[in-house]
KENU-51588 format. One line per field, with one value per residue (C-alpha): residue in one letter; x, y, z. Coordinates in nm, 3 decimals. Layout:
// KENU-51588
rest <- [A,...];
u <- [X,...];
v <- [Y,...];
w <- [Z,...];
END
This chain:
// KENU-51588
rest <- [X,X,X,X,X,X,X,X,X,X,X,X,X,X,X,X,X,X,X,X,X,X,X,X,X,X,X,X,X,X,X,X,X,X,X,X,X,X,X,X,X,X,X,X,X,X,X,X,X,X,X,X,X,X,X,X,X,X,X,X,X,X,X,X,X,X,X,X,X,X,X,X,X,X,X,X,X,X,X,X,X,X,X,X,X,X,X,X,X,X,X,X,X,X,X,X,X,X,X,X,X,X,X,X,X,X,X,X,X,X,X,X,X,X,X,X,X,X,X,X,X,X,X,X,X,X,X,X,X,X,X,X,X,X,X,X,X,X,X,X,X,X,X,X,X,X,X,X,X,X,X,X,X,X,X,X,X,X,X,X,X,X,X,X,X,X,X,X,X,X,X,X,X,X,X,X,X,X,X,X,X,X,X,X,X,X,X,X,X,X,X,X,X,X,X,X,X,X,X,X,X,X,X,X,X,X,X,X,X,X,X,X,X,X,X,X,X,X,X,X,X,X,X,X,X,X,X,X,X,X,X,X,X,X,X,X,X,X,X,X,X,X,X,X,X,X,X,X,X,X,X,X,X,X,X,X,X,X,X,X,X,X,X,X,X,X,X,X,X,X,X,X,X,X,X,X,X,X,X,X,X,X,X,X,X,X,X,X,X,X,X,X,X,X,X,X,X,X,X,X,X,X,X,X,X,X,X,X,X,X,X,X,X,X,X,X,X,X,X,X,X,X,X,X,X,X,X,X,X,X,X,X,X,X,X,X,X,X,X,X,X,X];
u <- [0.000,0.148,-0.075,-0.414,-0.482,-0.816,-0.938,-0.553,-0.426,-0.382,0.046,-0.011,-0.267,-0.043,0.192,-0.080,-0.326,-0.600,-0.486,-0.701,-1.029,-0.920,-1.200,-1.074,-0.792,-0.723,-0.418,-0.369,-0.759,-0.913,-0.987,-1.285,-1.306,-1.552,-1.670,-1.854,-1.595,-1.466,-1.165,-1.045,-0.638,-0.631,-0.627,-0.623,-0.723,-1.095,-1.133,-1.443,-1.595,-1.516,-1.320,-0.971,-0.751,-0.495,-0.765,-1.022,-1.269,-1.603,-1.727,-2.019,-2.217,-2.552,-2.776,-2.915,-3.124,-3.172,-3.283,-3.011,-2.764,-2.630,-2.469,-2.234,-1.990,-1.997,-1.716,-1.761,-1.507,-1.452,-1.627,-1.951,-1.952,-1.868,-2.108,-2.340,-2.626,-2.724,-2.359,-2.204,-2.269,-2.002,-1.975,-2.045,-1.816,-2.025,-1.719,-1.657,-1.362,-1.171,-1.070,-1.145,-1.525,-1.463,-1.194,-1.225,-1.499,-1.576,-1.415,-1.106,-0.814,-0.640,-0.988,-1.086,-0.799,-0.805,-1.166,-1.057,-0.763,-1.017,-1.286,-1.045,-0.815,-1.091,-1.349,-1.635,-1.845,-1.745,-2.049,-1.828,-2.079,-2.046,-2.170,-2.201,-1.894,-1.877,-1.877,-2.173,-2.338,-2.194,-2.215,-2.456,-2.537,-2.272,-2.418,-2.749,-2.612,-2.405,-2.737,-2.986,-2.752,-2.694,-3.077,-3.100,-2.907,-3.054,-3.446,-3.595,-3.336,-3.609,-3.399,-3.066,-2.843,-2.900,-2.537,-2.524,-2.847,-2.783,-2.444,-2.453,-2.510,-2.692,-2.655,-2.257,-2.252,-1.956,-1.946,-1.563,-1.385,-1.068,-1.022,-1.343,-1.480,-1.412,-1.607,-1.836,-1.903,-1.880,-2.164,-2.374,-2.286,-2.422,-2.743,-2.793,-2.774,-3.001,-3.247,-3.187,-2.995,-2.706,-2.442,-2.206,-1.908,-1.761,-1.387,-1.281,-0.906,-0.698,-1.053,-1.081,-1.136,-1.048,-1.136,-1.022,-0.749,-0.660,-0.320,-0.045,0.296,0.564,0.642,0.274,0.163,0.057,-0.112,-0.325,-0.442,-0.555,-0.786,-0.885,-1.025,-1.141,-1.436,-1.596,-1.544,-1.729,-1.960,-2.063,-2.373,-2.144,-2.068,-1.686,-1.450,-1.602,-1.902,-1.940,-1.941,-1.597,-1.519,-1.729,-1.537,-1.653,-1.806,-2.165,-2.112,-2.349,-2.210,-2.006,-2.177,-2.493,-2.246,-2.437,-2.207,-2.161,-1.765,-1.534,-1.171,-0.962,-0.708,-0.458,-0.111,0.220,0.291,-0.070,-0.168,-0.478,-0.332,-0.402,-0.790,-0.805,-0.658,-0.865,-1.174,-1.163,-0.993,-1.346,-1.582,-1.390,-1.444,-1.865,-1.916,-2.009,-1.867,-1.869,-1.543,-1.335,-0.984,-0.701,-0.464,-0.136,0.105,0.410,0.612,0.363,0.164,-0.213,-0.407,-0.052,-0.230,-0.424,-0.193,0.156,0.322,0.225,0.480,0.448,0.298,0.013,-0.019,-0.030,-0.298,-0.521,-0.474,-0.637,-0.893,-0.974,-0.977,-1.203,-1.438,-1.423,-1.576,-1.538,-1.743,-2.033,-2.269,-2.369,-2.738,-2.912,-3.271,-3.371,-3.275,-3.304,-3.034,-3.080];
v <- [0.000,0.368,0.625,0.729,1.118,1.233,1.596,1.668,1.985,2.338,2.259,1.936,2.026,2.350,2.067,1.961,2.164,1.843,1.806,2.081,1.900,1.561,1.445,1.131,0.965,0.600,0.451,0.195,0.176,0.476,0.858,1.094,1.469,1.730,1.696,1.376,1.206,0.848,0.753,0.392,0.334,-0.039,0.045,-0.295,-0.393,-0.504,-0.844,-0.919,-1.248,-1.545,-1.831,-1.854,-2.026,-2.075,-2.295,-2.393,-2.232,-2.027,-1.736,-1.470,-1.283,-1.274,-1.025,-1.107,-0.798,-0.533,-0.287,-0.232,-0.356,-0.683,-0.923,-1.197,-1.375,-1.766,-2.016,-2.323,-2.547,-2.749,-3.066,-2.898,-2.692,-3.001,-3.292,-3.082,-3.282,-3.546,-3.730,-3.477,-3.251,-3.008,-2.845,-2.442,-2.236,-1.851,-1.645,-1.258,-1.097,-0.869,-0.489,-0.335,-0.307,-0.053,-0.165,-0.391,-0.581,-0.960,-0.831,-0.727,-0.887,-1.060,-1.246,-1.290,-1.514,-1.635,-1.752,-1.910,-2.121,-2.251,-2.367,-2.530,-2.704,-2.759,-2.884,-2.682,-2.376,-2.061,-1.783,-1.450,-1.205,-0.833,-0.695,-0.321,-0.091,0.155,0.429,0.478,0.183,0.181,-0.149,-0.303,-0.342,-0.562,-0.799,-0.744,-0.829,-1.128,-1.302,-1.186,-1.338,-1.695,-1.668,-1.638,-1.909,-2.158,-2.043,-2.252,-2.253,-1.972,-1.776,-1.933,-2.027,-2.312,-2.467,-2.373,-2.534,-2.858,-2.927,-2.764,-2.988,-2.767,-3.006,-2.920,-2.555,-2.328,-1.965,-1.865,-1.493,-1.322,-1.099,-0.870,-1.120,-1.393,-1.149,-1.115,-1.483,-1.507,-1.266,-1.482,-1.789,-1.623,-1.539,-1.899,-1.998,-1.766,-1.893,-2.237,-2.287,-2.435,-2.452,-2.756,-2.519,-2.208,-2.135,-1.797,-1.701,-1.372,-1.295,-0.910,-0.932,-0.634,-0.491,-0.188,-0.476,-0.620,-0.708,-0.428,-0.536,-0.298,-0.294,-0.274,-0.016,0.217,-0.068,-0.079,0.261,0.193,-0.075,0.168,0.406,0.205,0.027,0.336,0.478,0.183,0.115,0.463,0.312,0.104,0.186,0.111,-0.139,-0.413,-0.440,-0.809,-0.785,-0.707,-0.825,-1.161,-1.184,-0.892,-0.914,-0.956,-1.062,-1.336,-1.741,-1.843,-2.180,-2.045,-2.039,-2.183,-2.438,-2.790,-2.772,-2.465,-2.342,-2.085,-2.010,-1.742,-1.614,-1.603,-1.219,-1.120,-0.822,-1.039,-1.344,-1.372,-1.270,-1.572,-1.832,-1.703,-1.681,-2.066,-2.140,-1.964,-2.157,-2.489,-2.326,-2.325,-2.690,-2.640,-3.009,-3.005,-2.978,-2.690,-2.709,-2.405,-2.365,-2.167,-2.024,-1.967,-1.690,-1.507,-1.131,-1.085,-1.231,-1.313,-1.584,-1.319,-1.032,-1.201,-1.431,-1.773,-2.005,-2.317,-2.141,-2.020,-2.387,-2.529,-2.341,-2.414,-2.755,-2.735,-2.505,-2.796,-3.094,-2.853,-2.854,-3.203,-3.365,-3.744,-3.867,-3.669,-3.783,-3.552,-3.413,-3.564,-3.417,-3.073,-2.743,-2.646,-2.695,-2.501];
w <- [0.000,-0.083,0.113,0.281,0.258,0.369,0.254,0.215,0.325,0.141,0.114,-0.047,-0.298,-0.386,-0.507,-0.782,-0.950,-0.910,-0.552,-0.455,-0.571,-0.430,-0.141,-0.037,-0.149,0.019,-0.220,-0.378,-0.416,-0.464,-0.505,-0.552,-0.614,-0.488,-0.811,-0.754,-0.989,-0.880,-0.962,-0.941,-0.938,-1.055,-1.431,-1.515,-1.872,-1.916,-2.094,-2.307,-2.278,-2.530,-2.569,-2.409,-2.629,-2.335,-2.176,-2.377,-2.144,-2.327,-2.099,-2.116,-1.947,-1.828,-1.634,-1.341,-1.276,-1.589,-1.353,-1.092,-1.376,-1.175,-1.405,-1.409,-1.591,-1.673,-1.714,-1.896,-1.911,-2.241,-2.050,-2.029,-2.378,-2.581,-2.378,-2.212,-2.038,-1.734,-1.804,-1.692,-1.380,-1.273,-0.943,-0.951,-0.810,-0.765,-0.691,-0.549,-0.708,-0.433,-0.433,-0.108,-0.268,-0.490,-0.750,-0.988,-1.196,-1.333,-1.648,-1.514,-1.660,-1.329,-1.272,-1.569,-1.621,-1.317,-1.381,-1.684,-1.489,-1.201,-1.468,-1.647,-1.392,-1.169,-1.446,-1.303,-1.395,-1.250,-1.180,-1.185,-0.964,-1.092,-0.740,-0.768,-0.641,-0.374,-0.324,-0.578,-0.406,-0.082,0.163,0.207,-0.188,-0.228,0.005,-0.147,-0.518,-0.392,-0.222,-0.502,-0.725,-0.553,-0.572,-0.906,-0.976,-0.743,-0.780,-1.008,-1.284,-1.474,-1.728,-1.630,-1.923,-2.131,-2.064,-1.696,-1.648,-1.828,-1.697,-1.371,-1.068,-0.864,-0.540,-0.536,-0.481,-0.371,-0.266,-0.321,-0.330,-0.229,-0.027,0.012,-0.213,0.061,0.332,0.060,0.069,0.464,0.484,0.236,0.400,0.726,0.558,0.429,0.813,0.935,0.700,0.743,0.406,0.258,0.002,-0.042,0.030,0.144,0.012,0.156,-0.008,0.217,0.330,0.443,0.798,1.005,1.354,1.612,1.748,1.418,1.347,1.329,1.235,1.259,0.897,0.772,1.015,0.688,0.566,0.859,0.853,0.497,0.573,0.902,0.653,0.387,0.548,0.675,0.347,0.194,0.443,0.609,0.747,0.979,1.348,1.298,1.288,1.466,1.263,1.244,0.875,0.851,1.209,1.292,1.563,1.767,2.102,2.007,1.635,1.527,1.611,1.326,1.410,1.183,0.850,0.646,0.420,0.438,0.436,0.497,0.361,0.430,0.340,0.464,0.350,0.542,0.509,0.427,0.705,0.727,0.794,1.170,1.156,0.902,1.135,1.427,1.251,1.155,1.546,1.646,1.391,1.525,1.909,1.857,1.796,1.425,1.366,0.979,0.808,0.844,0.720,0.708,0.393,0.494,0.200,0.311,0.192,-0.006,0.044,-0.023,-0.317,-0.480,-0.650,-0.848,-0.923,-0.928,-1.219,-1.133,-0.940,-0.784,-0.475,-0.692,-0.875,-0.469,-0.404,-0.725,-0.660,-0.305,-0.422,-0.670,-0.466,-0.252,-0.518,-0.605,-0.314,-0.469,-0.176,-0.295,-0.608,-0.843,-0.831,-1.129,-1.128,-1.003,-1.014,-0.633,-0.368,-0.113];
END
């Protein structure tokens, strides 16, 4: 992380003639002007969808809600675009990209290719959500998009895409995401409980996880003031830092025993500022008796969402491959009839 500057002060924006109209600047993420103008730092390239050649793997997208503009983006491995139909049912994996809730989109280049590597090494259909951003839709909307969407998919099967609906095995659902995609996918998984629901599988990667007594190392002390201002700034509802959405373990945040999943993962990194908020999260899931399986997934070595941003190495290959064998749950028979699994 380089910098937070809030309302910065007369010196600094005499150093630039646009510093003067800055409102909020939290780097690497984000800035807006008095103007009302958002802008977003991660200029990363935006990928149309199609037919990887790298993979094999045939995306598009699909709206979920023409009115409030949700959408996502499918994955279909080879497997299910060339013998689509009761032979073959593939697990779906409905994952929330990361960015601090304001950066980033299912088209962005590092997840659309990473999209295209989990649907084809792990042979199953990926549902890319494009939940809405803040601070235009601030927190709670991305909640709202994330559960509407898992909704749409399981509901029925009404309007859902030919493909997905043939080869998808609606009995072997996953929620997966990184980073605030992973707290994304807590928060659904906590909504499933509370209503009595289910999904095969919760896989959280680096999930965002904060709190007033979060970690602060020595060396990421600026880092921690970054994530300090960022949730207010994306959730201004919130009372602070130890909301339970961003800190489910706060004194009087909801039992983690109510996740709603069949199996858990997380999975943390060695140097990721988040790291320790991981570990205790699943040490408190463990703690309430929930009695399903929970496992942990340790990198050594690496930083936040490396898996996404860096040049793949055999630490990023390590983690695919337990992120598949996640979703292959060999123990488990595919659904056959019906679209409903909740």
């Amino acid at each position: 992380m380089a910098s937070v500057a809030v309302a910065p002060s007369t010196a600094s924006a005499a150093a630039s003639g646009l510093a003067e109209n800055i409102k909020i600047e939290i780097l690497p993420f984000i800035r807006t002007y008095n103007s009302g103008r958002v802008e977003r730092l991660f200029n990363t390239k935006l990928i149309p969808a199609s037919v990887d050649p790298r993979t094999g793997v045939s995306s598009h997208d699909v709206t979920i809600n023409p009115f409030t503009r949700l959408s996502a983006r499918l994955y279909l491995p080879p497997t299910a675009v060339i013998s689509p139909g009761p032979s073959k049912k593939l697990p779906i994996v409905m994952y929330f990209h990361g960015g601090g809730f304001c950066s980033f989109t299912a088209a962005s280049a590092p997840y659309h290719n990473y999209l295209n590597s989990l649907a084809s090494e792990g042979d199953v259909i990926a549902v890319s959500v494009d939940y809405r951003l803040a601070p235009e839709h601030p927190l709670p909307t991305a909640y709202g998009d994330a559960w509407e969407a898992l909704l749409w998919l399981t509901n029925g099967c009404r309007g859902l895409d030919r493909l997905l609906k043939e080869s998808g095995d609606f009995g072997r659902v996953f929620l997966a995401g990184d980073s605030a995609g992973a707290n994304i996918a807590h928060n659904v998984g906590m909504r499933l409980g509370e209503k009595g629901m289910e999904v095969e599988g919760i896989a959280l990667v680096h999930p965002f996880f904060w709190g007033k007594r979060a970690e602060r190392r020595t060396m990421s002390a600026f880092r921690a003031e970054v994530f300090d201002v960022l949730w207010p700034f994306v959730c201004p509802e919130s009372d602070g830092l130890d909301d339970p959405r961003v800190n489910p373990l706060a004194d009087g945040a909801p039992s983690l025993a109510g996740l709603g999943c069949r199996r858990l993962l997380v999975s943390v990194a060695e140097r990721d500022l988040f790291r320790e908020k991981g570990v205790a999260y699943l040490n408190t899931l463990r703690g309430t008796g929930w009695g399903r399986e929970a496992e942990l997934f340790e990198t050594k070595g690496k930083d936040h969402v490396f898996h996404v941003f860096r040049r793949p190495d055999e630490k990023t290959a390590e983690l695919m491959r337990r992120l598949v064998e996640f979703f292959k749950d060999k123990n488990r028979q595919p659904e056959r009839d019906g679209c409903s699994l909740l």
